[in-house]
N, C-alpha and C positions, 0 to 999 in steps of 0.2 A: 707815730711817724708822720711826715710832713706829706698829704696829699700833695702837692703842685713845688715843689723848689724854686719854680720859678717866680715866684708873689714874693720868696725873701731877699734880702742882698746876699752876697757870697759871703762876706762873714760873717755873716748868720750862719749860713749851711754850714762855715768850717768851726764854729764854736767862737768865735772872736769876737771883740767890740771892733767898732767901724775903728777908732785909735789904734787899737793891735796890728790891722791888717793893713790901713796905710803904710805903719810905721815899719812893719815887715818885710814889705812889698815882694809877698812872694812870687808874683810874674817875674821878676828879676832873677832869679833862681833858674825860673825854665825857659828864661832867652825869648819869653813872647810878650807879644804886646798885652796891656791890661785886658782889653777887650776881648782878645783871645785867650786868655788864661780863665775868664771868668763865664764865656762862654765853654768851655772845657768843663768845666767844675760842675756846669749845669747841667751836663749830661752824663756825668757820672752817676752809678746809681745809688740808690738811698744805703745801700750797704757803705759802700766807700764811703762815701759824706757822714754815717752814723759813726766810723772807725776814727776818719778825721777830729768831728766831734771829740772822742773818747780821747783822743790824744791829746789836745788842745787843753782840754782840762785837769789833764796829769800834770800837761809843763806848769801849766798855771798853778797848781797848788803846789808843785816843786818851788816853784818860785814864791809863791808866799812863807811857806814851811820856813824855808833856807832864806828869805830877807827878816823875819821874827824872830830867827834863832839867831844868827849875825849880827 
């Protein structure tokens, strides 16, 4: 578990490459500014951000699986 969140970037915490998460721009989604979304994120606790995590790397191997097989 990550002692301190605050020493990585947020897409680090949510399992992403910095590419992912520009290209996503999930603050667009919740109607806030980047600076606020990402202050959000940071105080969430290590649970949520482990969940995130575990999601992140499902879509992602869904999406590899299914661009190999295609």
């Amino acid at each position: 578990m990550i002692d301190n969140p605050r020493l990585l970037p947020v897409w680090e915490l949510l399992g992403s490459t910095r590419q992912e998460y520009a290209q996503a721009r999930p603050w667009k989604a919740t109607r806030m500014s980047r600076a606020a979304y990402e202050t959000h994120i940071l105080d969430m606790p290590h649970e949520q951000l482990a969940e995130f995590r575990l999601v992140n790397q499902a879509e992602r191997l869904v999406r590899e699986i299914f661009q190999v097989a295609g």
